[in-house]
C-alpha positions in Angstrom: 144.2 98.9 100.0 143.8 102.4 100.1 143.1 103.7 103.8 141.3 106.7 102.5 139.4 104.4 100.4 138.8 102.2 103.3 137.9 105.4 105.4 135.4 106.6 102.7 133.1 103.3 102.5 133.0 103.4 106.7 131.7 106.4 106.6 129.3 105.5 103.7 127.9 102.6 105.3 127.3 104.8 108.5 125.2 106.9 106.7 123.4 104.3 104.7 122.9 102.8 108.6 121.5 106.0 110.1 119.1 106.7 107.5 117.4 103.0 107.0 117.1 103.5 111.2 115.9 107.0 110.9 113.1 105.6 108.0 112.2 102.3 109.9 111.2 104.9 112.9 109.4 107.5 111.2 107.5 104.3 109.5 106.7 103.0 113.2 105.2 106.4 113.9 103.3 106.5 110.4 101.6 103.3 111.4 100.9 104.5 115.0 99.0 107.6 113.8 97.1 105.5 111.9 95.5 103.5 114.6 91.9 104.6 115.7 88.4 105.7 114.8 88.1 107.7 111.6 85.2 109.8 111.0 83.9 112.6 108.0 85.5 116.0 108.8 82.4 117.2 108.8 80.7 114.6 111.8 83.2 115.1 114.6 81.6 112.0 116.9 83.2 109.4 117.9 79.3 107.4 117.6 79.1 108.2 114.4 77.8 105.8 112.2 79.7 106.7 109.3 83.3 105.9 110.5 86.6 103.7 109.8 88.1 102.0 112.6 91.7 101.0 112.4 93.6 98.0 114.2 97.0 96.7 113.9 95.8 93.9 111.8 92.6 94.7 110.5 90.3 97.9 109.4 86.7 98.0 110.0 84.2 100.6 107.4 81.1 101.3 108.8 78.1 103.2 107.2 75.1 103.9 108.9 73.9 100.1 109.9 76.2 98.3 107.4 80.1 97.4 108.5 82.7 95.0 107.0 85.8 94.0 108.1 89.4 93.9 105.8 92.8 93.2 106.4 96.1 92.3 104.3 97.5 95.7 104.1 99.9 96.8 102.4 102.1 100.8 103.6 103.3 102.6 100.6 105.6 105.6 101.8 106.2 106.6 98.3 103.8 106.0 96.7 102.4 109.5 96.2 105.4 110.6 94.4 107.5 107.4 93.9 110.7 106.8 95.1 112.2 110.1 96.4 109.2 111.1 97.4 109.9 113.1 101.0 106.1 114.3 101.7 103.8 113.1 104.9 101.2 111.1 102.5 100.8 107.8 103.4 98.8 105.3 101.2 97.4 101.7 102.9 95.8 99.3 100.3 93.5 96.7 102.0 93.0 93.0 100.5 96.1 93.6 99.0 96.9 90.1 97.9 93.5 89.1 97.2 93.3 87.3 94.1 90.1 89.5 93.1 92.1 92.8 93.4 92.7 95.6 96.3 89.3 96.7 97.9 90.5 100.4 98.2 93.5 102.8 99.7 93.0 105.0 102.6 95.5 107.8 101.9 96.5 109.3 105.4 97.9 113.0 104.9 95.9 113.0 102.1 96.9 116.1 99.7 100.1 116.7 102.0 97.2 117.6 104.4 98.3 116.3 108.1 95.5 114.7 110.0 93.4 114.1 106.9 92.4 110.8 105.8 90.8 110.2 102.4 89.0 106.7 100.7 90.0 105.2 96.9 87.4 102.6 96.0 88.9 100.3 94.0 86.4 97.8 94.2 83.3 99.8 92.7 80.7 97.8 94.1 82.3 98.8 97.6 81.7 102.3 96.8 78.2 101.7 96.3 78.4 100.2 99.6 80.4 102.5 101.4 79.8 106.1 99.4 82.6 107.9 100.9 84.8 109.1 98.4 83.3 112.3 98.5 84.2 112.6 102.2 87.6 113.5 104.2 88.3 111.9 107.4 89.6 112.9 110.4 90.8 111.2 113.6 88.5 111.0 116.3 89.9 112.2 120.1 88.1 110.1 122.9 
């Protein structure tokens, strides 16, 4: 075998390396700012009763004395622009595998905006429920 040839696919798989570790880390910090209590721009309180909590596993909406609780997230990096997308916004479907269909997507840099978190009903009836498409959201600081 060629030892340029040899020489070029080292230094191709280095790359290829470096940038699947560089994405898997800026994904770990995605998911990190997503963590916490979510309120309308607008509210600014941390008792709101309008807000979206988020956990590791599981979300909680709550609007004004009516909460519910969702899980089975999926992270979409791209999904904003597809797959070279290089933007901030960062879309997370809930009751993603239910056999009824998604509930909604929080979209977190919404608009390439960073700190603003937006709601997509997909499940209409939620919307009723939880009327906050109309709102932006941003993190709450305890």
């Amino acid at each position: 075998m060629n030892k340029h040839f040899i020489f070029v696919v080292i230094i191709l798989l280095s790359v290829i390396s470096f940038n699947i570790a560089n994405a898997t880390e800026v994904n770990k910090t995605a998911k990190n700012d997503m963590e916490g209590i979510w309120v309308p721009q607008n509210v600014k309180s941390c008792n709101s009763g309008e807000k979206i909590e988020i956990f590791k596993e599981h979300l909680i909406v709550h609007y004004k004395s009516d909460s519910a609780r969702f899980g089975d997230f999926d992270i979409c990096y791209s999904c904003p622009g597809g797959v070279g997308y290089n933007g901030i916004e960062v879309w997370l479907t809930s009751n993603f595998n239910n056999p009824n269909g998604a509930s909604f997507t929080l979209r977190f840099n919404d608009g390439e905006r960073k700190g603003i978190m937006a709601i997509y009903f997909i499940d209409e009836n939620l919307a009723k429920r939880f009327p906050f498409e109309k709102y932006k959201f941003v993190k709450c600081k305890k």
